[in-house]
N, C-alpha and C positions, 0 to 999 in steps of 0.2 A: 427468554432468548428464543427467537426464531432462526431455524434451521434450513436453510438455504441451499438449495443442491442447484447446480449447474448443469446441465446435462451439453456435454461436447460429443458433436460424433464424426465421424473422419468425413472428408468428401474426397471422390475419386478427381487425379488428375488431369487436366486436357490430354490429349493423344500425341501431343507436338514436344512432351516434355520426355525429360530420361524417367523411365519408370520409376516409379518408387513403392516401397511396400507401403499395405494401409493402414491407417491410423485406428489405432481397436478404440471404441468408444469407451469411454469412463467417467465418472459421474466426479466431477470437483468441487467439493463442499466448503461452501461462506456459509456463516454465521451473522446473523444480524440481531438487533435490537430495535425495536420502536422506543420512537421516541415522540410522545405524544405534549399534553398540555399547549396546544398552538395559541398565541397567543399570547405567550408569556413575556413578560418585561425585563429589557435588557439589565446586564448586572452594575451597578450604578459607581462601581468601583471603576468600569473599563467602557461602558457605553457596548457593550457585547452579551449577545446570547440571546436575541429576541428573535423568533423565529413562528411566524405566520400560520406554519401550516406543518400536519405529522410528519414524518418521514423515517426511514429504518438508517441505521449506520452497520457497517460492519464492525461486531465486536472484542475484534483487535487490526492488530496490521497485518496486513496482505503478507506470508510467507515464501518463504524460498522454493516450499513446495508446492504451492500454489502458481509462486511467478515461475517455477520451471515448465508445469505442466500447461501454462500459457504458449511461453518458447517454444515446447514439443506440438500444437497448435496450430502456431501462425509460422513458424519458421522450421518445418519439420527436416529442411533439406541444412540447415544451419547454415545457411546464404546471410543471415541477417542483415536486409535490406533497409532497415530504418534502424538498427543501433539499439535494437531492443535488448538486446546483450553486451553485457558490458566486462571486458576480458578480466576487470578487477574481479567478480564476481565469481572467477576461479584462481586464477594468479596471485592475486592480494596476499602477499608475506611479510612480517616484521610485523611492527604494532600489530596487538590486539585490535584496536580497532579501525584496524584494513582489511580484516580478513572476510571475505565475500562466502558465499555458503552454496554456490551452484557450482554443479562442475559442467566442463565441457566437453565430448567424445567426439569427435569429427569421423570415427570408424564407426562409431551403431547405427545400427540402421534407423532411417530418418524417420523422422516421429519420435526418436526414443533417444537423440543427442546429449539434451539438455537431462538434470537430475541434482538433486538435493546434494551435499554432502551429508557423510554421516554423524548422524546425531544435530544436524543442520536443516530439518524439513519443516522444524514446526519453530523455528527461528524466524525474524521478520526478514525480507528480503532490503538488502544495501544496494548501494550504488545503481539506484534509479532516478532519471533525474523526473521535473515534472509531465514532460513531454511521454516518457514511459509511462508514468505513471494514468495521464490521460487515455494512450493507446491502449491498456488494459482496461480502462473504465469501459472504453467504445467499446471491447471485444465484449466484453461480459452483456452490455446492452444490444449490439448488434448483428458480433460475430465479425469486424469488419474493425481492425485498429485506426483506418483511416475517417469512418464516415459514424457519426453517434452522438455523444452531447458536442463533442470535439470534433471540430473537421479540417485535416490537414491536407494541404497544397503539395508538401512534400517532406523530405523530414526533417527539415529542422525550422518548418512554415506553418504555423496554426494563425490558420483566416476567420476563423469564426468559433465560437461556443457557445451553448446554451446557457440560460438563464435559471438559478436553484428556485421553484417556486411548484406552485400545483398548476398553473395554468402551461410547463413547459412540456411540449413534444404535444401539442394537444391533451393534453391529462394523462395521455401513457406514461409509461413507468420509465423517468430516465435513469442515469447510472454515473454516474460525477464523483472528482474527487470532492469532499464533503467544501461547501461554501463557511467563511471564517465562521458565522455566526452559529451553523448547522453544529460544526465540529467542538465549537468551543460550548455551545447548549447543552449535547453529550456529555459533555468534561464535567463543567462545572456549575451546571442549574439543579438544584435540591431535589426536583420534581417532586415537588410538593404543589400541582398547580400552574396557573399563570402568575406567580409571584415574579417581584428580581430576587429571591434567594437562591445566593450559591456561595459556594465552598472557594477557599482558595487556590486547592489542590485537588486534580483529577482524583485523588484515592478517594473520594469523600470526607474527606478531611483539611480542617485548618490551619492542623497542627502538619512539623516538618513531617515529610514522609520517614521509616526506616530503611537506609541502603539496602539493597538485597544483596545478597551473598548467593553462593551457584554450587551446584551439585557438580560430580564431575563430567555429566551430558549437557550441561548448562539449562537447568532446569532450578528453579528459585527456591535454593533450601530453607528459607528461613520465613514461607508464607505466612500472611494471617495478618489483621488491621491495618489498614496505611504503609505499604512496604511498595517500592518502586526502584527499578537499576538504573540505578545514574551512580554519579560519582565514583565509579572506578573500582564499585562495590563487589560485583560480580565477576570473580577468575574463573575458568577453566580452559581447556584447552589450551594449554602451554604458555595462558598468558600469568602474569605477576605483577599485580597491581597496579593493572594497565584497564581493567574489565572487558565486557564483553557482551555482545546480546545473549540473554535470555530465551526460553523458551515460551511463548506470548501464550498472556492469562496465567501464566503460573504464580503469580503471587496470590491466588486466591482472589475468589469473590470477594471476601471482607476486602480489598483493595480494590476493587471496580469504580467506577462510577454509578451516582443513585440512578442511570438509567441501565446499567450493563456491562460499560465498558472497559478493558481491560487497557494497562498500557498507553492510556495518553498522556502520561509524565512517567520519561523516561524508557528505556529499549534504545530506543532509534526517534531522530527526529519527525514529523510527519509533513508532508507539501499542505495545503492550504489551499483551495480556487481563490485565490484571492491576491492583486497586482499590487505592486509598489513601485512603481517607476516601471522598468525593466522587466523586475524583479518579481519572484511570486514569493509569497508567505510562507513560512514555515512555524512550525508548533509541537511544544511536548517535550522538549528538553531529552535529554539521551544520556545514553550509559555512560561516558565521561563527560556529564558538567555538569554544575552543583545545583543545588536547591531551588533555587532562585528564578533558573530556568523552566520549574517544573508548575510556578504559578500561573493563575489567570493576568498575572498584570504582562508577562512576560513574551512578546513577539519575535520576531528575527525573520531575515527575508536571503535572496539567494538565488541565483543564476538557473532559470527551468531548465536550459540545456545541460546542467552538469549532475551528475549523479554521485552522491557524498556515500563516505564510508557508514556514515551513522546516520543517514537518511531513507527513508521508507513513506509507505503511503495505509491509509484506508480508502473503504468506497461510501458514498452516502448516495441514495435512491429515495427517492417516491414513494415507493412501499416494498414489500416482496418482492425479490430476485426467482423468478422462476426458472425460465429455461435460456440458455444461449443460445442464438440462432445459428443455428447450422452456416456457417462460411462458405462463402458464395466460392467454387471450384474455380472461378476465372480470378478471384483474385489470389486466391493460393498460385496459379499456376503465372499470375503477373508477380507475383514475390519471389519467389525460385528463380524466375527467368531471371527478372532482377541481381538477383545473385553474379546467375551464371554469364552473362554479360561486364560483369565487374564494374558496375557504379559505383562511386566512388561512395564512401561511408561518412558521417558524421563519426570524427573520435573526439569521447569526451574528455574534460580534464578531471584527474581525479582529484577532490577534496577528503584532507584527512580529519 
């Protein structure tokens, strides 16, 4: 597992804006994996997992505290000018699995809005749709939600993206939500090699996964071989046999995948860079649906502007995530105005 720190540091605002206090630098840590063997031969079961050239994945899903300390970032004034916030992600009540894990203060001082619930930071983040999920890959590569593998027109227009390969950005390091074949190689290739061997179950295993069961912080009591939350397996937090996300990686290593990874069958669903009509990919099956969901045979696709209860993301790069580029002050100070203007907002639809 390589350790991945992010380093964000504030930038001061133009002169023409309402003052605001500064953003104190703080170091935000991803987790990655290489994922080597380039070359390997797709799985013969699904015609997927051949994948040309190394690359890192992050090894789990992008959390709540993670996506907060993005929001504290890019939208420190909580103007949310592209819908990177999504109101489910604090309001979400009833079903267990509506309940979002960020909260929102419209009184703290800006930089410091956005924040985890508790016992909710090392939880995956929900209700993202793919379009979010994009503007985070940009930032982490750019510092800039609009301009990176992804380049958007406006917010609910993406004109162009990058290609997953080694020859993208000229050989620099891009930052993308992981390409089907990238994600699914991770999952479920042996690494044993450039073989087509793989499993049929992200746990490393062929056999059903065991439901997990949850502590009462929501942390996976019952870790250790082939264990994954799906199936409505995991209560707490006032739910009752409804489940609920986990705390990512907690089932233990012995349930990783053979390259690292934690959680790609079952938590939360994952976006996919990859179209179907409309429609983008989605993958990994989630804390309420059954087994079935959680194999290599299994796809599903879904609306990129909508950000689901039990939906979430990873990032897959090039190599090493070094540093995030310092955000350019003009466009901090063009996202605020934005706000403060009242342009009108994308509101998404919630899916349960």
């Amino acid at each position: 597992m390589k350790s991945v720190r992010l380093s964000v540091m504030a930038a001061a605002l133009a002169a023409a804006m309402l003052p605001l206090s500064p953003i104190q630098a703080e170091i935000l840590h991803l987790d990655t994996v290489a994922v080597g063997n380039p070359g390997n031969l797709p799985d013969p079961l699904t015609g997927l997992g051949s994948v040309g050239y190394s690359y890192h994945i992050t090894n789990t899903e992008v959390t709540n505290g993670q996506y907060a300390d993005f929001l504290n970032r890019v939208d420190p004034t909580g103007s949310n000018p592209h819908d990177l916030y999504n109101p489910d992600m604090t309001n979400a009540t009833g079903f267990a699995v509506v309940k979002g894990g960020i909260n929102f203060d419209p009184q703290a001082a800006p930089g410091t809005m956005y924040s985890p619930k508790p016992n909710y930071g090392e939880k995956p983040v929900n209700y993202v749709s793919f379009y979010d999920a994009a503007r985070f890959a940009n930032w982490v590569m750019t510092g800039d939600t609009e301009n990176g593998f992804y380049t958007f027109a406006n917010t609910n227009t993406l004109v162009n993206q990058g290609v997953h390969g080694p020859n993208q950005q000229n050989g620099t390091n891009w930052v993308a939500i992981p390409s089907h074949d990238e994600w699914y190689k991770a999952a479920f290739h042996k690494n044993d090699g450039t073989t087509g061997n793989y499993y049929l179950y992200p746990t490393s295993s062929d056999s059903v996964p065991t439901v997990a069961t949850a502590t009462a912080t929501g942390v996976i009591a019952n870790p250790g071989p082939n264990v994954a939350n799906y199936n409505f397996g995991a209560n707490w937090d006032g739910t009752i046999n409804l489940g609920h996300v986990t705390s990512v990686g907690s089932a233990g290593s012995a349930s990783g995948s053979p390259y690292g990874t934690f959680d790609q069958g079952g938590n939360v669903m994952e976006w996919i860079d990859a179209v179907s009509g409309s429609r983008r990919i989605m993958r990994g099956g989630s804390l309420w649906l059954d087994e079935s969901t959680l194999r290599s045979t299994y796809t599903s696709e879904y609306n990129p502007l909508i950000g689901g209860s039990s939906l979430g993301f990873r990032l897959s790069s090039l190599g090493p995530i070094n540093v995030v580029p310092l955000p350019a002050a003009a466009w901090l100070f063009g996202s605020a105005l934005v706000g403060l203007i009242g342009v009108a907002q994308r509101h998404k639809t919630t899916a349960s």
